[in-house]
Steps between C-alpha positions, in 0.01 A plus 500: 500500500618128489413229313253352804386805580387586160356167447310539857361826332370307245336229643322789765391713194389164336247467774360786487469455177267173526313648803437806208386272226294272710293767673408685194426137322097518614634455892498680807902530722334385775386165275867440428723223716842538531554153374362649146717836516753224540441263257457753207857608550628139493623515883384311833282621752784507730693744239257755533553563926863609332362837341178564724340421843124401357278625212428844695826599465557418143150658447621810658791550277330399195291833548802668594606450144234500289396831716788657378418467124173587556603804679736604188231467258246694699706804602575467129136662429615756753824607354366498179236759586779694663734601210191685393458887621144452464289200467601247238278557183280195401690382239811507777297357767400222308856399382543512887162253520651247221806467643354393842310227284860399344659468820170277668573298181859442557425404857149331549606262765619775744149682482297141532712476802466784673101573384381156636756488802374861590187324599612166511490257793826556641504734762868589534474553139212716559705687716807545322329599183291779709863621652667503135181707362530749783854578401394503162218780602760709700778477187238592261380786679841622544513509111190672440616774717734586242284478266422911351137467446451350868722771713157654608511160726626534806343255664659206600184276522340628166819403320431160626153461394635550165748306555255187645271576222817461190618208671096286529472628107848298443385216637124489387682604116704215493284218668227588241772525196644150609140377495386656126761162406273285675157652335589579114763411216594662223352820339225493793796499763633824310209680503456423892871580543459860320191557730672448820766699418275812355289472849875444716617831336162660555514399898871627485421802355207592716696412799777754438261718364283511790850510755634837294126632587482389834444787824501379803135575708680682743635767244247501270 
């Protein structure tokens, strides 16, 4: 790559970037003018038409890459589960649980993004978001049929709804960790902390729990 192109890189990752930090700042994407992606990377207006057509289409691959992180960690959980024969015990599941925490940590802005975008006002985000989770759905399913204590699942669509449910848990477990910030400090955000996670590895645990149990109505 040359000099120009690599500095072209830049200034493209650069706005996605500022579109990232200014929609997870208390704003909405669809709030955000191109004149203030813009202006927060030190270019002019103009500049931006270089790297993409409108907003949309930097929207679009902003969830293209923050999807893919997200997609890591959660078929993280997944794979984690799978280098057991069984299920994980609780201690092992709950390593699992903490880690997930860790990574939302290391990351917030990428969940903000994608949990109030999911819903947010712009439809083609909307749209692209609902695409992205549907391949997450189908890769994750894919992994649990791998998975020893789930080969009793054949079914395609019940590997899904497990799938559907891990991913919704993600989400709803992060948006409400990222929030405990907002609400306590100190020993009082510790104690809320450890509570989420005990009741995350709980959920976890009864979902796989319930999955190694499940028989379909038909067979049962």
């Amino acid at each position: 790559m040359s000099i120009r192109d690599e500095r072209k890189q830049q200034s493209r990752q650069a706005l996605l970037d500022a579109a990232l930090y200014l929609s997870t700042s208390g704003r909405s994407f669809s709030s955000i003018s191109l004149r203030e992606v813009a202006r927060e990377v030190g270019l002019v207006p103009t500049a931006f038409y270089r790297h993409f057509a409108d907003m949309d289409t930097l929207g679009q691959e902003l969830v293209d890459q923050v999807s893919v992180h997200l997609k890591g960690l959660i078929s993280q959980i997944g794979h984690n589960y799978l280098q057991h024969q069984l299920l994980p015990t609780e201690d092992q599941s709950l390593t699992i649980v903490e880690l997930f925490f860790l990574a939302v940590d290391h990351s917030p802005n990428q969940w903000i993004f994608m949990i109030s975008e999911r819903w947010g006002g712009s439809a083609v985000l909307r749209q692209t978001i609902h695409h992205e989770i549907e391949d997450l759905v189908e890769q994750l399913s894919n992994d649990l049929k791998r998975m020893p204590s789930l080969k009793h699942i054949q079914e395609t669509q019940n590997l899904s709804v497990i799938s559907n449910i891990l991913i919704n848990l993600s989400f709803t477990w992060a948006m409400t960790w990222l929030g405990l910030k907002n609400e306590y400090e100190g020993a009082s955000l510790k104690q809320q902390q450890q509570a989420l996670i005990q009741q995350a590895n709980t959920q976890i645990r009864l979902l796989f729990r319930g999955a190694a149990n499940w028989k379909n109505p038909t067979n049962a």
